[in-house]
C-alpha positions in Angstrom: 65.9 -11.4 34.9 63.9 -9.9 37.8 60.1 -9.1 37.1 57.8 -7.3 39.3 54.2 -8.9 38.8 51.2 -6.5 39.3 48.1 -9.0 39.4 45.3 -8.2 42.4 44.3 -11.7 42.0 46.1 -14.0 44.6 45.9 -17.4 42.5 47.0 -15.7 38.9 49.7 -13.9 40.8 50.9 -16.9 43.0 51.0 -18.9 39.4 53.0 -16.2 38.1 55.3 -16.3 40.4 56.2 -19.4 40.5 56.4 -19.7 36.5 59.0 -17.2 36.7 60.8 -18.7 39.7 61.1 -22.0 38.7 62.6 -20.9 35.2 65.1 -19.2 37.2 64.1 -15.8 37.4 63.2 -13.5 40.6 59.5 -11.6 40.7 57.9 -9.4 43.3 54.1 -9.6 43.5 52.3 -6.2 44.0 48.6 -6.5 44.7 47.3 -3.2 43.6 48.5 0.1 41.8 50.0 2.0 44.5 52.2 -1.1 46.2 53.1 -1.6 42.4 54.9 2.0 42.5 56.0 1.6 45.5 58.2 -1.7 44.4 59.4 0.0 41.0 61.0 3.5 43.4 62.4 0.7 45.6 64.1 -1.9 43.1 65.3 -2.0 39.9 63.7 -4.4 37.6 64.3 -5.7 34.3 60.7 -5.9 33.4 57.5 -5.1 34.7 54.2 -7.7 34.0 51.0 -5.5 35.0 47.1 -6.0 34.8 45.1 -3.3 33.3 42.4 -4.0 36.3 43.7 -3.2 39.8 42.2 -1.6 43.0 43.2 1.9 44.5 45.4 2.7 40.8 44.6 0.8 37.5 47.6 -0.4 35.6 46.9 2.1 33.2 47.7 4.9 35.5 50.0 3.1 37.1 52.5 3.3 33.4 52.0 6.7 33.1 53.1 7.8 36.9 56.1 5.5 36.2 56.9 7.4 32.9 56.2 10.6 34.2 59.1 10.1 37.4 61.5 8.8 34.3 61.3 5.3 34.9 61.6 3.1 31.5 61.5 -0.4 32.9 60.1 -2.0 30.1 56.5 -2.8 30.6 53.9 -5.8 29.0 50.4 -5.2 29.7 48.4 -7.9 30.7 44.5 -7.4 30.3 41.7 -9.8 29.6 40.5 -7.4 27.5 40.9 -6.9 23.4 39.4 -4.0 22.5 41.5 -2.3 19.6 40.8 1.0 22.1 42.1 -0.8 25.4 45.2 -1.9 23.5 46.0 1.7 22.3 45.7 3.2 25.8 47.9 1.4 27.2 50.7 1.8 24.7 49.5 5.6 24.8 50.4 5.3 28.7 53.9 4.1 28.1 53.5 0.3 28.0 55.9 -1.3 25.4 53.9 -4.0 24.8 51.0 -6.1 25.6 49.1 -9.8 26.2 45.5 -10.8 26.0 44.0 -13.4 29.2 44.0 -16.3 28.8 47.5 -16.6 27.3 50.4 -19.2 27.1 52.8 -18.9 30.0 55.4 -19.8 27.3 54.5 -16.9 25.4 54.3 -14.8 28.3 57.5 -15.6 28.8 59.0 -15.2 25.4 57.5 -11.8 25.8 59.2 -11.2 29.0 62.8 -12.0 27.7 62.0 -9.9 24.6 61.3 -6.9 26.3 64.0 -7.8 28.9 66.7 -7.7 25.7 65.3 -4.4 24.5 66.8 -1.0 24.5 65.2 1.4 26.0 63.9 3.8 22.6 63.1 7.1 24.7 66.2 7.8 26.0 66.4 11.0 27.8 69.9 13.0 27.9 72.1 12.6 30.7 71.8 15.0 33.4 75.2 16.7 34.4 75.9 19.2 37.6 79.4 19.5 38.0 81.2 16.5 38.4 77.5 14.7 38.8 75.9 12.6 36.5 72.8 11.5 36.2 71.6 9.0 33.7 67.8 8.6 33.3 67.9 5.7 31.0 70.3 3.2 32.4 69.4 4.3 36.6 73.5 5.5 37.0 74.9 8.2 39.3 78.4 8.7 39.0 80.3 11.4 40.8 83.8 12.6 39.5 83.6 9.2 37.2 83.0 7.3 40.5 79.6 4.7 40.3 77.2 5.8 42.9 74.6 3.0 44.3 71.3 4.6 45.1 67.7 3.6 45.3 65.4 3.8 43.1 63.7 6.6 45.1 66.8 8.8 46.1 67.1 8.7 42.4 64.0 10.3 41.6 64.6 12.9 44.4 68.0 13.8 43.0 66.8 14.0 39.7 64.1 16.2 40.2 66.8 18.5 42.1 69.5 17.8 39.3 66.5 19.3 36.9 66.1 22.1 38.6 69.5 23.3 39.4 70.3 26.5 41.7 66.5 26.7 41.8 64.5 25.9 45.5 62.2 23.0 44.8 59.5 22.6 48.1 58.8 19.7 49.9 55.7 19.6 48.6 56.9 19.6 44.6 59.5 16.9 46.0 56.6 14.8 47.5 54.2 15.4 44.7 56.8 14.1 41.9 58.7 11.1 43.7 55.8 10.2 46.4 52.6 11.3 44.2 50.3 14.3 44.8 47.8 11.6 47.1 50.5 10.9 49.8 48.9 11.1 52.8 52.5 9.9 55.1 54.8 11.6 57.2 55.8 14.6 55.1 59.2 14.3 56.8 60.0 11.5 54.4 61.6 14.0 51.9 64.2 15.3 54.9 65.0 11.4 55.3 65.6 11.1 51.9 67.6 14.2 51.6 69.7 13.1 54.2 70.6 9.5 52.6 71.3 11.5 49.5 74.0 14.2 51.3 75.6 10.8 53.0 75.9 8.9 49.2 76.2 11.9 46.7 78.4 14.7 48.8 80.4 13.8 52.0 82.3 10.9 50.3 83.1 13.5 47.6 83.6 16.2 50.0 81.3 18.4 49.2 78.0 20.1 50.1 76.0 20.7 47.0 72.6 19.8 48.5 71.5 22.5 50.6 68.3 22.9 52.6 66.8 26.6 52.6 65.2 27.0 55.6 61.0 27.7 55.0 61.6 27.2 51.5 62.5 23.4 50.7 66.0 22.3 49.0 68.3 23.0 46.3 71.5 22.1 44.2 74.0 24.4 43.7 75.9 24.1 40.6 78.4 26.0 41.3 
């Protein structure tokens, strides 16, 4: 199982993490909301352990932007607070379930494994452009029934391209859905990523469905 543990504080986090790691599991540690996103476009987890209260974006913000980009990772909510209102916003957000501070790292754990086991219950249809196929749900790409490996990024890119087919989609749309509409980076990023998509998704296949419109931003053709 790989876990990516959102705690801001170091000694909680660093106990965390080597709970996990010496049951035989692998966890990232993100410190705050926006490294916490950052880690879920990068890697694929099997379950993601996040605190209500973080700097720059609370946890609770943090489910929804990773439900809104279409990512289901199961996610427990960790909060040391129990408010009947506290617990419902964070299912509201997208979290599929949650534990109270202080709790048993046993539990915790138990908790983990469950949601680790589940299936995922919103289960958006499969995306299909041709011979490409997009999965939402399970993270697949395949191309002419060929497996395509992709980050967890690139996929979000594609994906927002695959859902608007033979429409242009700007760099700005692309940055505000798969980067967030507070990116203040290099803007550039989106060519880069365009670019690692063109080499993985059409030149092995031969073709060139990804198309840049010069001015205007980028577009798949689907047909």
């Amino acid at each position: 199982m790989r876990v990516l543990v959102v705690e801001d504080e170091p000694r909680l986090a660093a106990s965390l993490r080597a709970g996990l790691t010496g049951e035989g599991h692998a966890a990232d540690v993100a410190g705050d909301g926006e490294e916490a996103l950052w880690y879920a476009a990068e890697n694929t987890y099997d379950v993601i352990l996040l605190d209500v209260m973080l700097p720059v974006l609370d946890g609770l913000e943090v489910c929804r932007r990773l439900r809104a980009r279409s990512d289901w990772t199961p996610v427990l909510m960790l909060t040391a607070r129990d408010a009947d209102g506290d617990t419902i916003d964070g299912l509201d957000a997208g979290a599929d379930d949650y534990v109270t501070k202080p709790f048993s790292f046993e539990v915790l754990l138990a908790r983990l494994r469950s949601l680790a086991r589940r299936q995922v219950t919103e289960r958006p249809p499969v995306l299909e452009v041709g011979d490409l196929e997009l999965d939402p749900a399970t993270r697949e790409i395949r191309r002419g029934g060929v497996s395509i490996e992709i980050t967890s990024r690139e996929f979000a890119v594609l994906e927002l391209l695959m859902r608007n087919v033979d429409l242009v989609v700007s760099k700005q749309q692309v940055l505000g859905s798969v980067w967030g509409f507070d990116f203040d980076g290099d803007p550039n990023v989106v060519e880069v990523y365009v670019g690692r998509l063109r080499r993985k998704v059409d030149r092995p296949f031969g073709r060139e469905t990804i198309e840049t419109v010069r001015g205007s931003g980028y577009r798949l053709r689907g047909r």
